[in-house]
Biopython code that builds the backbone (N, CA, C, O; Angstrom):
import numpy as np
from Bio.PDB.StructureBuilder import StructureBuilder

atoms = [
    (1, "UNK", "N", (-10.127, 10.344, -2.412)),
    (1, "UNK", "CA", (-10.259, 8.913, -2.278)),
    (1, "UNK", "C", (-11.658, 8.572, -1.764)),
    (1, "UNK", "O", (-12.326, 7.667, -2.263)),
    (2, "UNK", "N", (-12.013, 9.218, -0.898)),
    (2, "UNK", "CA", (-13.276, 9.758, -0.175)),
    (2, "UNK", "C", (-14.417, 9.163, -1.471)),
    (2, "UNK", "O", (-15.145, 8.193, -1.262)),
    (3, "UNK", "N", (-14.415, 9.911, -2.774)),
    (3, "UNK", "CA", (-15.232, 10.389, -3.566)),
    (3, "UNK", "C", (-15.391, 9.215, -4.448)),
    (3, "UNK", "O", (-16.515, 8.746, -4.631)),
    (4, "UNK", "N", (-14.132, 8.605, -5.121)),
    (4, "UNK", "CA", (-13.844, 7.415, -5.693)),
    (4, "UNK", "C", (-14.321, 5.664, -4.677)),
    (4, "UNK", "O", (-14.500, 4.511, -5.069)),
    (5, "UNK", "N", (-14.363, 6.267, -3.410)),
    (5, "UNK", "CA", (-14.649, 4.875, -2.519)),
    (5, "UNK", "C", (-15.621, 5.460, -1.416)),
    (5, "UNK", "O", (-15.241, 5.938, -0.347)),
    (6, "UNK", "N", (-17.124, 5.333, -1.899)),
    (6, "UNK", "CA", (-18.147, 5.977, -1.013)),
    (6, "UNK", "C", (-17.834, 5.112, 0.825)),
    (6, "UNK", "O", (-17.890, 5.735, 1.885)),
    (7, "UNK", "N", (-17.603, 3.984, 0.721)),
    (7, "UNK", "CA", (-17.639, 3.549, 1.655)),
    (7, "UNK", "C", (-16.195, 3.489, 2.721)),
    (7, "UNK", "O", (-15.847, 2.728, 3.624)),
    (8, "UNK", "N", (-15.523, 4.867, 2.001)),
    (8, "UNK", "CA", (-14.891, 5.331, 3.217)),
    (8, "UNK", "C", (-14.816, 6.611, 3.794)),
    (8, "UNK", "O", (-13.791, 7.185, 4.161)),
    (9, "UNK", "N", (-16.494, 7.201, 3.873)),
    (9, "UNK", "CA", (-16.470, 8.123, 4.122)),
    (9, "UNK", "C", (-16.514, 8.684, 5.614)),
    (9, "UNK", "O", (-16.748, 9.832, 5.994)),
    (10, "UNK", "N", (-16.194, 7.431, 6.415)),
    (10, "UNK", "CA", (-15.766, 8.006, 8.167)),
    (10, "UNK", "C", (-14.575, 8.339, 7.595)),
    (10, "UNK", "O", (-14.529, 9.468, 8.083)),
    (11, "UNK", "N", (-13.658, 8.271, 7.007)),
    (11, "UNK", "CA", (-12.024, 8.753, 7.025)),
    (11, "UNK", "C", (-12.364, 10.221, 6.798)),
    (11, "UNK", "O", (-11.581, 10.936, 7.424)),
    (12, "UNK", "N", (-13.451, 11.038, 5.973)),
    (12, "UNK", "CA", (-13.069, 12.068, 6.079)),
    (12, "UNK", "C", (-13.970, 12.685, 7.348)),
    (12, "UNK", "O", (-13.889, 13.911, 7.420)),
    (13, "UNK", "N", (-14.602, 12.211, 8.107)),
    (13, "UNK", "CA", (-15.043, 12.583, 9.296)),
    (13, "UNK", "C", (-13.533, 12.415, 10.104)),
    (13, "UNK", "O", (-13.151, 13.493, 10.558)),
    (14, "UNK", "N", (-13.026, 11.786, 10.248)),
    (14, "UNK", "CA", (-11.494, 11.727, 11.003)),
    (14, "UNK", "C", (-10.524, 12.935, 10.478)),
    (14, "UNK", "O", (-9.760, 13.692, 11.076)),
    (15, "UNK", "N", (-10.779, 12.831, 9.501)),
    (15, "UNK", "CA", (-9.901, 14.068, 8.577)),
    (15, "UNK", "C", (-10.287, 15.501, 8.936)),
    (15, "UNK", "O", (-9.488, 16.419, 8.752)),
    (16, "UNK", "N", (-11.607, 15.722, 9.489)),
    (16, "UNK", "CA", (-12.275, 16.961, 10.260)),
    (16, "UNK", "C", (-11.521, 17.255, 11.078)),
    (16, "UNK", "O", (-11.177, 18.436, 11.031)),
    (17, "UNK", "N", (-10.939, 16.452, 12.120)),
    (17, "UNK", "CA", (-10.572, 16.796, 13.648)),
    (17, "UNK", "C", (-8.840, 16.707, 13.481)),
    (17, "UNK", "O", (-8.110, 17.221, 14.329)),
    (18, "UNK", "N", (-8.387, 16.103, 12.473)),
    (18, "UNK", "CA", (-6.322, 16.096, 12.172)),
    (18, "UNK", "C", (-6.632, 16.228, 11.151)),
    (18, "UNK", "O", (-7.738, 16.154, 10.614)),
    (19, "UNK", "N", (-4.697, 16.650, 10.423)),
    (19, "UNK", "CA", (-4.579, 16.985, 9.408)),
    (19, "UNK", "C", (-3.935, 15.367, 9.047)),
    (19, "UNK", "O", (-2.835, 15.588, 8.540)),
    (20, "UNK", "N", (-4.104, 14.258, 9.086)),
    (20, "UNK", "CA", (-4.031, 13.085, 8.723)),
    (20, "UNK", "C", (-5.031, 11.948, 9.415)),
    (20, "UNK", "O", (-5.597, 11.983, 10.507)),
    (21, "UNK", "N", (-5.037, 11.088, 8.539)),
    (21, "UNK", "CA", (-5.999, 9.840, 9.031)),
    (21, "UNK", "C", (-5.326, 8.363, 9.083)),
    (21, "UNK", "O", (-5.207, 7.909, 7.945)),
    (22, "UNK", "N", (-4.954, 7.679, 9.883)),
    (22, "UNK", "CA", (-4.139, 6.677, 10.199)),
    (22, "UNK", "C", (-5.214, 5.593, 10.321)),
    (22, "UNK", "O", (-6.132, 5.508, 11.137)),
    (23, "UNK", "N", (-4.744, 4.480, 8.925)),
    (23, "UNK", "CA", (-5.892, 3.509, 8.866)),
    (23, "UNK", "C", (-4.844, 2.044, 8.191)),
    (23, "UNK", "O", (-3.951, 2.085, 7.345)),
    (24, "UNK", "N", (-5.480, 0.672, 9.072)),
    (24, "UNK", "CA", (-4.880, -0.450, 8.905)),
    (24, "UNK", "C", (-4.514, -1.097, 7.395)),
    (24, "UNK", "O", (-5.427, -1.626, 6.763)),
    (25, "UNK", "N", (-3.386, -1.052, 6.928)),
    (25, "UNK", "CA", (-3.494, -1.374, 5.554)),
    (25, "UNK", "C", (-4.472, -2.542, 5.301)),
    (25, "UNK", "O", (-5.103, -2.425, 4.251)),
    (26, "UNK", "N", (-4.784, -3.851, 6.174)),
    (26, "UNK", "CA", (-5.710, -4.673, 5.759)),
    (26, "UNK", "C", (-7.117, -3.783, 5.720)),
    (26, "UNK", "O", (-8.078, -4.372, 5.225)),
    (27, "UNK", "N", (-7.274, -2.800, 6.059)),
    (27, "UNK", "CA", (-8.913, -2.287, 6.274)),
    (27, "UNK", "C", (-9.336, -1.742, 4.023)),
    (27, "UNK", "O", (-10.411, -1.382, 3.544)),
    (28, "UNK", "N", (-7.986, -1.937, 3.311)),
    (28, "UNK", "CA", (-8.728, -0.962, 1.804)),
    (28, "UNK", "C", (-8.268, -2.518, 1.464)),
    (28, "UNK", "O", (-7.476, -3.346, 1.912)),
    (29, "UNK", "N", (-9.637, -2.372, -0.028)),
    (29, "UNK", "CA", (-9.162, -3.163, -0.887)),
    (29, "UNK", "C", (-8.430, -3.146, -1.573)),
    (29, "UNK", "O", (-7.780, -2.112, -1.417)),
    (30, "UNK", "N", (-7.972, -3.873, -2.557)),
    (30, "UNK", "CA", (-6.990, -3.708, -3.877)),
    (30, "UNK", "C", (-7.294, -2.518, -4.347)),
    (30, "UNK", "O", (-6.606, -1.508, -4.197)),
    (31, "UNK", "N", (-8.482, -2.607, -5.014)),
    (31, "UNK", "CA", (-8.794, -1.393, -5.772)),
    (31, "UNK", "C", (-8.535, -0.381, -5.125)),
    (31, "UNK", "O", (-8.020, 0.476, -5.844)),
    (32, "UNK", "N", (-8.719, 0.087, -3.519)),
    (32, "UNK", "CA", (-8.700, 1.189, -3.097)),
    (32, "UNK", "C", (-7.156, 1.331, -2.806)),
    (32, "UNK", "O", (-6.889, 2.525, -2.670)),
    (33, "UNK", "N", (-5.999, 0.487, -2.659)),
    (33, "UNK", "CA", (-4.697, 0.362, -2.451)),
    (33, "UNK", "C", (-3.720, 0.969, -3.961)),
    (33, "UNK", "O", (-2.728, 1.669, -4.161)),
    (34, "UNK", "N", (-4.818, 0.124, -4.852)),
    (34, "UNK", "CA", (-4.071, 0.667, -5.854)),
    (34, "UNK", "C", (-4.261, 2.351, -6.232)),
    (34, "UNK", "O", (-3.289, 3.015, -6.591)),
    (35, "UNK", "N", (-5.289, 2.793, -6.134)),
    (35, "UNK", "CA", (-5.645, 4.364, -5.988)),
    (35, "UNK", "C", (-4.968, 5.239, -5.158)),
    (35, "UNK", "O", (-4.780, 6.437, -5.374)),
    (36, "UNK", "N", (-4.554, 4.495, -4.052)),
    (36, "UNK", "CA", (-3.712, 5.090, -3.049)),
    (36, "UNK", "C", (-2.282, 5.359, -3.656)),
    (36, "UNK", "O", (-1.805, 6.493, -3.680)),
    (37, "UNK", "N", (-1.720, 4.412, -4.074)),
    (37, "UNK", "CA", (-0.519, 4.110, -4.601)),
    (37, "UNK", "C", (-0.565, 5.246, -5.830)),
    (37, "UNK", "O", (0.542, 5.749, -6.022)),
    (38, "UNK", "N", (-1.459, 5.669, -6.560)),
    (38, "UNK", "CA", (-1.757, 6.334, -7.901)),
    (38, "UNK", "C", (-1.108, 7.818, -7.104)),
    (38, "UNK", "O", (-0.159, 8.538, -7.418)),
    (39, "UNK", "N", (-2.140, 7.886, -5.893)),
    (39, "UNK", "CA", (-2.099, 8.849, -5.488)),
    (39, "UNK", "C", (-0.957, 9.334, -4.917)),
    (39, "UNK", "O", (-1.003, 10.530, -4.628)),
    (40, "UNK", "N", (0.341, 8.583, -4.604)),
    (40, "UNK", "CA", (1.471, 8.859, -3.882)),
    (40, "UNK", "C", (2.128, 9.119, -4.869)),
    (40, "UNK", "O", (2.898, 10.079, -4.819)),
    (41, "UNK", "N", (2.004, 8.270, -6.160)),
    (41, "UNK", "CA", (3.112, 8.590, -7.423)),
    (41, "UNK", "C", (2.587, 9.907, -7.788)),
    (41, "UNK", "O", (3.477, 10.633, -8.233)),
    (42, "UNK", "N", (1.428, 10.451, -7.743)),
    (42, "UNK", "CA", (1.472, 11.857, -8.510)),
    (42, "UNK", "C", (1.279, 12.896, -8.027)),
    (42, "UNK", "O", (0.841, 13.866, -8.645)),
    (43, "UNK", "N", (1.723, 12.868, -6.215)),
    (43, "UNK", "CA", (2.041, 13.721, -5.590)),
    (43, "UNK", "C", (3.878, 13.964, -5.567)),
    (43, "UNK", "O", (4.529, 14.416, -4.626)),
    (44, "UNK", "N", (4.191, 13.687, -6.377)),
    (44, "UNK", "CA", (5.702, 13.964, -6.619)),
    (44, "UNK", "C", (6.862, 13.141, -5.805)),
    (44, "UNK", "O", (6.792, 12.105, -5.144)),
    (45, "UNK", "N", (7.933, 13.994, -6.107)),
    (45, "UNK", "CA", (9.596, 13.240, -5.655)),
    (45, "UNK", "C", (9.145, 13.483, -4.143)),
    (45, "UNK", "O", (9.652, 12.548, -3.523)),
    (46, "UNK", "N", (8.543, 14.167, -3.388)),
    (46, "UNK", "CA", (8.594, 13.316, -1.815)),
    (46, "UNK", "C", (7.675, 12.394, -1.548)),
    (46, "UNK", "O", (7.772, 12.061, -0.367)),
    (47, "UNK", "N", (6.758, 11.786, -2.153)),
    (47, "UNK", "CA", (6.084, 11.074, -1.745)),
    (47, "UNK", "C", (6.324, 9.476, -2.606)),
    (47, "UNK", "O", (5.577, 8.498, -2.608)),
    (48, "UNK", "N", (7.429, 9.642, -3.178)),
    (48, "UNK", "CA", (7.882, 8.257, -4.039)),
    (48, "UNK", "C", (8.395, 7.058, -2.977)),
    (48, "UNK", "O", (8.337, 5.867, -3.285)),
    (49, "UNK", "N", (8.838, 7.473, -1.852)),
    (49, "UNK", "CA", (8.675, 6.509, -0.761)),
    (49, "UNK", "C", (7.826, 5.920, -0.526)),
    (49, "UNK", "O", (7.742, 4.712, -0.749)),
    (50, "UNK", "N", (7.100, 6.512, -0.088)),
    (50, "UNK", "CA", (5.704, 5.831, 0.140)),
    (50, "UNK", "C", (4.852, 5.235, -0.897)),
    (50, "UNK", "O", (4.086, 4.275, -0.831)),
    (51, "UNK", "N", (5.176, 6.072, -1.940)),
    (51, "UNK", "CA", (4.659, 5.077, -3.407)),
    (51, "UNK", "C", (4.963, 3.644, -3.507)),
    (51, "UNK", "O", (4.147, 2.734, -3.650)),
    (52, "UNK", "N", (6.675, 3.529, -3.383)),
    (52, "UNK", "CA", (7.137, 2.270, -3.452)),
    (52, "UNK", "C", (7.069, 1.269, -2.515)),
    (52, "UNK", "O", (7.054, 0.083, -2.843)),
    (53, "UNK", "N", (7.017, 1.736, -1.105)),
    (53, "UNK", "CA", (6.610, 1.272, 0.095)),
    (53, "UNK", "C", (4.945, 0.388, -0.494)),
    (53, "UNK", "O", (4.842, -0.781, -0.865)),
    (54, "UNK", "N", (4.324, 0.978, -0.437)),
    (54, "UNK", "CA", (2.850, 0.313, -0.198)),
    (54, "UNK", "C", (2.591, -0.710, -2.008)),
    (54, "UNK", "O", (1.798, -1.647, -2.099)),
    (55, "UNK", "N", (3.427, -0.222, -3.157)),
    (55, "UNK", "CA", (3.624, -1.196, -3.993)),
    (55, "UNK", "C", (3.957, -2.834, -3.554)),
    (55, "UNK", "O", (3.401, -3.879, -3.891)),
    (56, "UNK", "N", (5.303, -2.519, -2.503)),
    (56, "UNK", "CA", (5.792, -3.374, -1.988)),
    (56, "UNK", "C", (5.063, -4.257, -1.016)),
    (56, "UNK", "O", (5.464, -5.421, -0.993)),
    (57, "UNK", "N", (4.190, -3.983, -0.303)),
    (57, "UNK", "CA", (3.001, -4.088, -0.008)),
    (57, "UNK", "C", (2.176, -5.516, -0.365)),
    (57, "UNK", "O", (2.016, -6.662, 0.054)),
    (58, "UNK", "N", (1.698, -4.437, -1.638)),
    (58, "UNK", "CA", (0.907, -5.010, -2.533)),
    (58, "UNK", "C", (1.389, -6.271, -3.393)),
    (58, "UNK", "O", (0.715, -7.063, -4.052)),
    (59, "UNK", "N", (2.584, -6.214, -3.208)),
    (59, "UNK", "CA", (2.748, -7.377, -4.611)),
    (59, "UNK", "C", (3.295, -8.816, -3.442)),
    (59, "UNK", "O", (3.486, -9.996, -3.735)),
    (60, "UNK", "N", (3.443, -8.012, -1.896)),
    (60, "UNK", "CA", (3.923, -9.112, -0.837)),
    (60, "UNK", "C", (2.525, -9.860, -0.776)),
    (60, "UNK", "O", (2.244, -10.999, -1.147)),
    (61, "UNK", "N", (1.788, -8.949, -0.238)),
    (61, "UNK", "CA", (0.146, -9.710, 0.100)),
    (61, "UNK", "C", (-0.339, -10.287, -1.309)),
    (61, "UNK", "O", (-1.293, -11.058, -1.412)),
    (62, "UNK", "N", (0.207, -9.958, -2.076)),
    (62, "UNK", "CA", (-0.693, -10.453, -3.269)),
    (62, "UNK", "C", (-0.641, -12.524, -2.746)),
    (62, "UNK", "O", (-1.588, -13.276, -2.514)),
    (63, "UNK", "N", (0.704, -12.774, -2.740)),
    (63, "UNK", "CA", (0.325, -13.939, -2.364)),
    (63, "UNK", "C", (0.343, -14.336, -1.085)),
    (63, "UNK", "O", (1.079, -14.342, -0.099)),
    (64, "UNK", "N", (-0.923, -14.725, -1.512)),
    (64, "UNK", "CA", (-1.942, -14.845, -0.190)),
    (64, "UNK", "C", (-1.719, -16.445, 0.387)),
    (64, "UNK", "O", (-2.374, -16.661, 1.406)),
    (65, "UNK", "N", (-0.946, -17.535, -0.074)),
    (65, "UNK", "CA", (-0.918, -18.412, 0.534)),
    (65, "UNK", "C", (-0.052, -18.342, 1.595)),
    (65, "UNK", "O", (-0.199, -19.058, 2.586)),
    (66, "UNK", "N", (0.908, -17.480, 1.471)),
    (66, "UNK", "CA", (1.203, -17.859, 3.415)),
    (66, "UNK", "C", (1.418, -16.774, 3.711)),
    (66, "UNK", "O", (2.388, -16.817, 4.468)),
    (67, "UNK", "N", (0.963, -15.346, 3.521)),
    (67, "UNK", "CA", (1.161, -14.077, 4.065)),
    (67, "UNK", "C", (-0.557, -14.105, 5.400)),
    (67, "UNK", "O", (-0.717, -13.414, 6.406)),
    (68, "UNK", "N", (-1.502, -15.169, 4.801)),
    (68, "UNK", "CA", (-2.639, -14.873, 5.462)),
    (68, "UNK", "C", (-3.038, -16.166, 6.808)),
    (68, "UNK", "O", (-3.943, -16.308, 7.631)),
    (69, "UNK", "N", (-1.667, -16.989, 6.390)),
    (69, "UNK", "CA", (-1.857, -17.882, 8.165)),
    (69, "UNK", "C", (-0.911, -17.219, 9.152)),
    (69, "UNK", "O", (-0.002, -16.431, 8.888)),
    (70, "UNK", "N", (-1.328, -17.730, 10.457)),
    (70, "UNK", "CA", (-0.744, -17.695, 11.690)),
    (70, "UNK", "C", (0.825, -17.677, 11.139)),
    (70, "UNK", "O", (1.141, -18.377, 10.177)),
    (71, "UNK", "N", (1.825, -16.786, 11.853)),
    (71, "UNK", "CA", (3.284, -17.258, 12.225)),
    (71, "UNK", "C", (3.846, -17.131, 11.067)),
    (71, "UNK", "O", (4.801, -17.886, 10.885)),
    (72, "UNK", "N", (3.499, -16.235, 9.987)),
    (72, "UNK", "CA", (4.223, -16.002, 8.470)),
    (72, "UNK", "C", (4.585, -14.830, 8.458)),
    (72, "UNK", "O", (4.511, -14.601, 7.251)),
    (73, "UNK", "N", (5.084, -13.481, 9.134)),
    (73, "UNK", "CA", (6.068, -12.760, 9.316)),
    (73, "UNK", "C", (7.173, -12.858, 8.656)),
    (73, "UNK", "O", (7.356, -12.197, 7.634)),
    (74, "UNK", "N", (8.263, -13.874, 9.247)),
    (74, "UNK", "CA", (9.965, -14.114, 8.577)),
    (74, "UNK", "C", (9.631, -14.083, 6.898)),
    (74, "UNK", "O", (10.166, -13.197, 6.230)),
    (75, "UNK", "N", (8.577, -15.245, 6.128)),
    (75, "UNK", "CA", (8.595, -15.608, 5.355)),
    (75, "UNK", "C", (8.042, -14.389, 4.063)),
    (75, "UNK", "O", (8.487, -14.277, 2.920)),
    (76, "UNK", "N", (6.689, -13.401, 4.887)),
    (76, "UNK", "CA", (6.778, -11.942, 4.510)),
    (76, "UNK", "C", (7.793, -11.394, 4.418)),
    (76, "UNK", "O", (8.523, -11.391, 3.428)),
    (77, "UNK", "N", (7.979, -10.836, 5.482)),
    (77, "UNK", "CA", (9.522, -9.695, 5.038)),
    (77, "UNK", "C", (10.291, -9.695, 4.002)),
    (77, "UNK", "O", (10.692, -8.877, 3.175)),
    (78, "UNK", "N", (10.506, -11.702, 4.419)),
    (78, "UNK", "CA", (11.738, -11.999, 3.198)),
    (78, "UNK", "C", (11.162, -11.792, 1.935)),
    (78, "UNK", "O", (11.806, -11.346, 0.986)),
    (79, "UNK", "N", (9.786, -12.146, 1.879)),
    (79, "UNK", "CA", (9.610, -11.665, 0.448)),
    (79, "UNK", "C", (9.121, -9.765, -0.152)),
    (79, "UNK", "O", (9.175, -9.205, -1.247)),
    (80, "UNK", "N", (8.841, -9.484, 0.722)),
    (80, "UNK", "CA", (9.345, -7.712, 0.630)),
    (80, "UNK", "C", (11.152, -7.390, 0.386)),
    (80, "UNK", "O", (11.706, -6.465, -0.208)),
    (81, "UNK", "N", (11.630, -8.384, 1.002)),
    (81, "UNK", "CA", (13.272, -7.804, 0.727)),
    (81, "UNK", "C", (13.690, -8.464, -0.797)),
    (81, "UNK", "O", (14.642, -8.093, -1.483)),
    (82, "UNK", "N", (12.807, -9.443, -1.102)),
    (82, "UNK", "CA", (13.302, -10.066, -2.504)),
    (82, "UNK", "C", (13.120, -9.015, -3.501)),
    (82, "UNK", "O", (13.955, -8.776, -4.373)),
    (83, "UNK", "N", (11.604, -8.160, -3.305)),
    (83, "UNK", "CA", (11.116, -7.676, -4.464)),
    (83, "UNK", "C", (11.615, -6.496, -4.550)),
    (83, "UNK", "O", (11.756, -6.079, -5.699)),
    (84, "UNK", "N", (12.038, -5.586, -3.416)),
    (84, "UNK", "CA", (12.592, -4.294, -3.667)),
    (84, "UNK", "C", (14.160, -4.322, -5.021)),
    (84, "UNK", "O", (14.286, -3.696, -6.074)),
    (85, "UNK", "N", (15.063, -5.296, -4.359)),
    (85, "UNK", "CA", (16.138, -5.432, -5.013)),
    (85, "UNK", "C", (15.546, -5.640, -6.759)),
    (85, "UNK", "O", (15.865, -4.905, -7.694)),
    (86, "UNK", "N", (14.811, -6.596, -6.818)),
    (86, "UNK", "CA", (14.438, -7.127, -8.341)),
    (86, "UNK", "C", (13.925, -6.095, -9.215)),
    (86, "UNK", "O", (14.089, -6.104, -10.435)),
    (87, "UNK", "N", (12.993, -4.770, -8.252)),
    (87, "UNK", "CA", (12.247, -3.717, -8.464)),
    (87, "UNK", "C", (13.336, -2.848, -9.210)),
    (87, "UNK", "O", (13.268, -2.432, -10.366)),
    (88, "UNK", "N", (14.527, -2.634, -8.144)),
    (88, "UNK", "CA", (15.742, -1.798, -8.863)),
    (88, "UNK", "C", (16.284, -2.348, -9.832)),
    (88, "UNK", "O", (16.455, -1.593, -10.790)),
    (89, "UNK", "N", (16.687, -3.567, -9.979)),
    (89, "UNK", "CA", (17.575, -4.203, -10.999)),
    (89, "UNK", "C", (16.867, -3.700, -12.125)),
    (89, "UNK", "O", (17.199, -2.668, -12.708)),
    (90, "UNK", "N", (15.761, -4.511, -12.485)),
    (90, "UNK", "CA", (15.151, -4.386, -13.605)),
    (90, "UNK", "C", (14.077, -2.869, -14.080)),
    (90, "UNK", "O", (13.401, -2.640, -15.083)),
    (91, "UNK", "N", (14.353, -2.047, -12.781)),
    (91, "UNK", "CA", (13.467, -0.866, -13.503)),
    (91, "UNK", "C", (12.146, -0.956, -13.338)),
    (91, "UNK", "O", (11.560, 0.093, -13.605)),
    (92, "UNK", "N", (11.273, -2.104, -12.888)),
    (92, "UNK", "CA", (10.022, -1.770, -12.747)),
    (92, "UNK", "C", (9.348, -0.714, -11.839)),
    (92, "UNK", "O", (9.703, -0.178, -10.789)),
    (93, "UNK", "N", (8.127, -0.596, -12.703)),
    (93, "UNK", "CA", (7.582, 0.325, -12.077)),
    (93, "UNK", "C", (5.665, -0.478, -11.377)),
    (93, "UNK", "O", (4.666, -0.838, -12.001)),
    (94, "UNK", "N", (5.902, -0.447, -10.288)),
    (94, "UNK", "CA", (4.775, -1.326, -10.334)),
    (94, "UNK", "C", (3.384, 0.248, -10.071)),
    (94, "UNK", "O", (3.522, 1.442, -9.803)),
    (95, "UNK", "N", (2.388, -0.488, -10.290)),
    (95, "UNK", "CA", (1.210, 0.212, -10.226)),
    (95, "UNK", "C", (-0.442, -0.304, -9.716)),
    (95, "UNK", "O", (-1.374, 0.500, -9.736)),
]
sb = StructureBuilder()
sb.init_structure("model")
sb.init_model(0)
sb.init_chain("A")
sb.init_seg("    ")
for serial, (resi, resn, name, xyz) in enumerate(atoms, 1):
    if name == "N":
        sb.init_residue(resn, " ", resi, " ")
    sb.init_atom(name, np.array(xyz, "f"), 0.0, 1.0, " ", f" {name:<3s}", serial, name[0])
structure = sb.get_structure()
């Protein structure tokens, strides 16, 4: 990820000293979120959690009109709990 996004190359200075690097999902962009996400789907069946997790994520923040004021929590979640269910019903696969 390092290589694909020059400008996160303190993560692999962090990555020197642990065998993981713990970083704020607001700190990557899209582009670098979606690479991430690439990267969880094609590390296989244990990492499909986390694949779908940070999809879920992504398609919450996508809208940005009230995920990015003060006191919009409840109204997040709820829309993370809408999209998982809709995700299963219909089979999507987001990316």
């Amino acid at each position: 990820m390092v290589e694909a996004f020059p400008r996160l190359t303190s993560l692999a200075e962090q990555h020197r000293f642990a065998n993981k690097v713990e970083v704020p999902f607001d700190q990557f962009s899209s582009d670098e979120l979606l690479f991430l996400q690439g990267l969880y789907r094609d590390a296989g069946p244990k990492m499909q959690g986390c694949c779908a997790q940070l999809s879920t994520l992504r398609v919450a923040l996508s809208d940005k009109s009230a995920s990015s004021m003060p006191g919009t929590l409840k109204p997040f979640c709820q829309r993370c709990c809408a999209i998982y269910p809709r995700m299963g019903i219909h089979g999507e696969r987001r990316r």
